[in-house]
N, C-alpha and C positions, 0 to 999 in steps of 0.2 A: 654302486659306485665302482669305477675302474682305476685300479689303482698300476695295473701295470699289463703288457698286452698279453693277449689268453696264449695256449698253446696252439688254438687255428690260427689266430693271427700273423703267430710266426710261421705256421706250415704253409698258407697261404703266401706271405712273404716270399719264402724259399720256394715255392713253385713259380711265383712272378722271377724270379733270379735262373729257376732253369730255365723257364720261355726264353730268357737273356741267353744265356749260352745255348740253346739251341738253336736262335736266329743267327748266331757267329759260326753255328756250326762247330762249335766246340764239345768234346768227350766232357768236361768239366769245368770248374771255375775254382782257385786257389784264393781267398782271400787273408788280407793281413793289416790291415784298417782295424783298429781294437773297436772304432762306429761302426763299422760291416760286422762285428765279430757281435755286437750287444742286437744291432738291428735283425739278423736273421736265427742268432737262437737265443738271446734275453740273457748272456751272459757280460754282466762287467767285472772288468777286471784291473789292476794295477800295470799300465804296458811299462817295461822296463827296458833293458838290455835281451834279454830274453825273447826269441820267436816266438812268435803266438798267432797259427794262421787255420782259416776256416778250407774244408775240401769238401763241395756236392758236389758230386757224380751225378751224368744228367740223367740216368734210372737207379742209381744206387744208394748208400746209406750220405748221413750227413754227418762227418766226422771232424773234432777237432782236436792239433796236433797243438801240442801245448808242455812248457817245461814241467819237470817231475813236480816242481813248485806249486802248481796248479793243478794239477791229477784232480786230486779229492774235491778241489774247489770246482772244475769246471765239472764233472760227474757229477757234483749234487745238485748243481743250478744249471748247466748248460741245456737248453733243448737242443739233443744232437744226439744221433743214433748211437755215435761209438766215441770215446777219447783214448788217446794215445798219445803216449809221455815220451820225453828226451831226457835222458840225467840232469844237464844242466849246462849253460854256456859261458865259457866258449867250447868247453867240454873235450876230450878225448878225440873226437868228432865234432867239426862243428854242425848243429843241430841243420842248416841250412840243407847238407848233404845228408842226413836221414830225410828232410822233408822230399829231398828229388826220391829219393829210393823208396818211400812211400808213393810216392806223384807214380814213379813207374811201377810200382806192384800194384796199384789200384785201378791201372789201363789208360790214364787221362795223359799219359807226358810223349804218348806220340798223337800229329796232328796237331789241332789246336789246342790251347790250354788255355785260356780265360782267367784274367787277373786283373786287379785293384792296381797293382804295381809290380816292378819285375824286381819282387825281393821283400825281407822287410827294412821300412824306412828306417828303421833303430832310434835316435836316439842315446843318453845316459852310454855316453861313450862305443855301440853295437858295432863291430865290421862284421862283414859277410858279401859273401859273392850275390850278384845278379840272380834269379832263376832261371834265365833264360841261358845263362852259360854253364850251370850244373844240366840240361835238358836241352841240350845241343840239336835233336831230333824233334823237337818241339815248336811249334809257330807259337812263344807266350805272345797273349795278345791281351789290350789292355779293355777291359768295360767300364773303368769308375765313368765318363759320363753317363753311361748307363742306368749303373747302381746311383748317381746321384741322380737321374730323373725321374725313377723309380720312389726315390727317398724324401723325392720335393713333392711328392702327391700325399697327402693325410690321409690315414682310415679315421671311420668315427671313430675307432677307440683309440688313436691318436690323438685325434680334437678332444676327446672327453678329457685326456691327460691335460693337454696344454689349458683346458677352462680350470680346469683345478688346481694345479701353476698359477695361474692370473688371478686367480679365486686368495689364495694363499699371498701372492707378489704384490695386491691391496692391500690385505691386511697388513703386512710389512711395511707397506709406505704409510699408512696410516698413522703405523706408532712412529715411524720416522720424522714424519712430518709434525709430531707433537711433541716428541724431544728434542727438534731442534730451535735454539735461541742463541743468541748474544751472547760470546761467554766460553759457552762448552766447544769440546772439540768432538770433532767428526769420529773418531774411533770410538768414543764414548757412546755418541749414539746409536751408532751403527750397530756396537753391541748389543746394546739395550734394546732395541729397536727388534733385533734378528734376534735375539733369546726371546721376548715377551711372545712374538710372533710362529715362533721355532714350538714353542710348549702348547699355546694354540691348537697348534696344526697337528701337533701329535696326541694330543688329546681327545680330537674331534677322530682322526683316523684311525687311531690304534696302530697294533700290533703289524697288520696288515700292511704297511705305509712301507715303500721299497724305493729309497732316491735313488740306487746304480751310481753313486759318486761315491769317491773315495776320499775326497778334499774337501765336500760340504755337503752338509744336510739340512733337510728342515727349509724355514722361509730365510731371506735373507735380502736386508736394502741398507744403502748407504751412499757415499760419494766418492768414493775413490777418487779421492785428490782432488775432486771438481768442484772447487769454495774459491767464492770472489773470482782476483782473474785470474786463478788458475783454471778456472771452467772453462775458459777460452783453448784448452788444451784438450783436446777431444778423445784422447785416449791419456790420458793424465793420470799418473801411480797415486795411492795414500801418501800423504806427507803428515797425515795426522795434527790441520791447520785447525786454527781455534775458527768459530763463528762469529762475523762482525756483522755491525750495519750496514745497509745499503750492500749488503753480499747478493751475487749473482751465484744460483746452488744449481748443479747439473746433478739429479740423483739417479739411482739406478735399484729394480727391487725385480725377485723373483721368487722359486720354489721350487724343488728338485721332485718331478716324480715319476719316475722309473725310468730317470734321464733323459727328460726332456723339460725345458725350462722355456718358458714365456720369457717374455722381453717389458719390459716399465719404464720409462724413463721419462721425468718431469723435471721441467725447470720452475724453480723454485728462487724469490726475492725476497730477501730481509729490509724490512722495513727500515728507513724509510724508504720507498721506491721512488729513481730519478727519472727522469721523463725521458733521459736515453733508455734508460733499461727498459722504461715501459715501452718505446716505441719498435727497440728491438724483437720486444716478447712478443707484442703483436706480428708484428712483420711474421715469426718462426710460427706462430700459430695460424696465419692463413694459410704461409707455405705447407703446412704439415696437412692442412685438408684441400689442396690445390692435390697433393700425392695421394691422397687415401682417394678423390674422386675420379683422379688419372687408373685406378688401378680395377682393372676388370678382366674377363677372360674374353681372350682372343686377341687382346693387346699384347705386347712384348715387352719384356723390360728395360729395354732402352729406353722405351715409348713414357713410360714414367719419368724415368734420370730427368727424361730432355726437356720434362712440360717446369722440375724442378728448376732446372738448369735456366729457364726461360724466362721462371720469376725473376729468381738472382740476377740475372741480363736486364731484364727489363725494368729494374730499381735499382742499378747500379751496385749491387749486392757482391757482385762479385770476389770483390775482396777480401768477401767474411768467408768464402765458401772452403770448405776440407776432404767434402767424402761424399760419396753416392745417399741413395736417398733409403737403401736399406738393403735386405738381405733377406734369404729363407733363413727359415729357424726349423731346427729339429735334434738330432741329440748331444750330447754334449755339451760341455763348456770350456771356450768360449763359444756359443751354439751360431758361429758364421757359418753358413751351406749356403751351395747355387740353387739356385741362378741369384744372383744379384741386380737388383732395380740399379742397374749401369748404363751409361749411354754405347757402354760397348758390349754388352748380353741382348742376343738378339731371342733366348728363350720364350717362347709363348708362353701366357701366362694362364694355367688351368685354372677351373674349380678342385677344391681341395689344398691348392700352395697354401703358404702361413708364411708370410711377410715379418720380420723387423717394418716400419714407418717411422722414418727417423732423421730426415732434413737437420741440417742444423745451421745455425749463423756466428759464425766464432767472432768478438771484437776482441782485440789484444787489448790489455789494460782495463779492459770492462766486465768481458766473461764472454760464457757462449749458452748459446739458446736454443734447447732442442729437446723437445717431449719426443719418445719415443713408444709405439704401441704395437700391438701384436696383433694381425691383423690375416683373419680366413677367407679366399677368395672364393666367393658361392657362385651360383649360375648365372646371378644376373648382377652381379657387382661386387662387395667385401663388407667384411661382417668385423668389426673389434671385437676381440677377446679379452682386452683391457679395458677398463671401463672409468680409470681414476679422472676428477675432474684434471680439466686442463688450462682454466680462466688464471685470468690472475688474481683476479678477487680470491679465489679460493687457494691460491697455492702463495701467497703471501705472509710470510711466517712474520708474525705480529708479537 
């Protein structure tokens, strides 16, 4: 069982990143994305105020420059040749101007210099200058579309992560879906639901078992704020709402492991179900396999949005509609990466991407309707990696 990616995976990784800067013709690449910093040497970390950026040389070591805060931390888990610490920021010097004076004693800061971004983006209050204006002598040039096309392709032991995510993000809806009734309120289950789930999962893995999150662990499903009609609110906070009748439920269930998380998402009716709700649920269930059969390799992802978009058009749907028809998934949370199934992403769609599948039909006052699956595009069409039913008979909480 793979619990998190080996050391070839990540060296193999940083070789596909130097082919990258070598087709730009760049001495090296600076990154500062804390997702670029886990994805090429398997370090997570807390980003804060604090600079924290990756440097491969396109023949030399793989080092990362990182606050005093981190030393110990990134030296015992980073796969990376060498670390190198800053006191701390905004510091004496700000850390910004050690990382140029590293850039230029390691050869990479004349000519091209290859980056995620010209800086780090901060947050938690950060200032600091550009990179490109401490390295005046410098073409910084930017590759994140790069690194994200790079990122939208799975290894198996990528897929093997996310089946075991999906594996785990079942069993979370499962007890979810049996603690919910009439009565109780959503935070209560969700706990319940994510503890029972949570001991499960660390039980069967052990010791071994390594989410890379720092804000949650283990399985975890619930509804964040999405009961009755507030489902209709598609990105909708916990308001911690009680469970009634005839509730329209938008739930949401995953599993953290080695920072990468599947995607679940089922609509769920409390009995008694109204003939609107039901005619809705249907409607969002043919849409949702109207997408999952739009999506194949060599198609684009527009080519999806628009077969979605077509439905909605062509049953006067319109109205109900909010958001594209999904996203790639890989690390992090909230785990949105390109390309997106958009009518404005003209990305081709390979064997290896892993899709969100996520249409939805919002009705104000009623709810919103939208299973969501996780979904690997193979050679000759897409594969679910979610497997929860998705009928109404079975997701009708009785």
């Amino acid at each position: 069982m793979i619990l998190a990616p080996s050391g070839s995976e990540l060296a193999a990784r940083r070789d596909r990143l130097r082919a990258l800067v070598a087709r730009e013709r760049a001495a090296g690449a600076c990154l500062f994305s804390p997702l670029s910093v886990l994805y090429f040497t398997g370090f997570a970390f807390i980003p804060t105020e604090r600079p924290l950026a990756l440097i491969v040389t396109a023949d030399g070591p793989t080092t990362l420059f990182v606050p005093r805060l981190e030393q110990e931390h990134a030296a015992a888990l980073a796969d990376a040749d060498a670390v190198i610490a800053y006191p701390e920021y905004p510091g004496d010097r700000h850390p910004m101007h050690l990382l140029a004076d590293h850039l230029t004693a390691a050869g990479v800061a004349l000519g091209i210099l290859a980056v995620d971004d010209d800086g780090y983006s901060g947050g938690c209050g950060y200032r600091g200058p550009a990179l490109s204006t401490l390295l005046p002598q410098a073409d910084v040039r930017k590759i994140g579309p790069g690194i994200d096309a790079m990122m939208a392709v799975k290894s198996a032991q990528e897929l093997a992560l996310f089946r075991e995510s999906a594996r785990w993000g079942h069993r979370a809806h499962e007890l979810l879906q049996r603690y919910t009734r009439p009565g109780v309120k959503e935070i209560d289950i969700s706990e319940q639901a994510s503890r029972e789930a949570s001991a499960q999962m660390l039980a069967e893995l052990g010791d071994a078992y390594r989410p890379y999150g720092w804000m949650s662990a283990g399985a975890h499903a619930g509804y964040r704020g999405q009961i009755g009609p507030h489902s209709a609110l598609a990105h909708a906070m916990i308001t911690n709402a009680q469970i009634q009748p005839g509730d329209v439920l938008v739930s949401g269930a995953t599993a953290g492991m080695a920072g990468y998380y599947s995607e679940l998402e089922r609509t769920m009716i409390v009995a008694p179900v109204s003939a609107e709700a039901a005619a809705f649920f249907s409607l969002m269930l043919e849409m949702q396999q109207v997408a999952l059969d739009a999506l194949r390799p060599g198609r684009r992802c527009a080519d999806v949005d628009r077969v979605v978009r077509k439905y909605f058009a062509d049953r006067n749907l319109t109205p109900y509609w909010r958001h594209h028809t999904g996203h790639s998934i890989g690390l992090g949370v909230p785990n949105h990466q390109a390309p997106y199934l958009d009518s404005g992403d003209p990305t081709e769609i390979q064997p290896g991407m892993v899709f969100s599948i996520e249409p939805g039909i919002y009705v104000p006052g009623l709810g919103g309707f939208r299973h969501s699956d996780t979904v690997v595009v193979t050679e000759s069409g897409a594969e679910p990696l979610t497997s929860y039913p998705r009928d109404l008979e079975r997701l009708t909480i009785r």
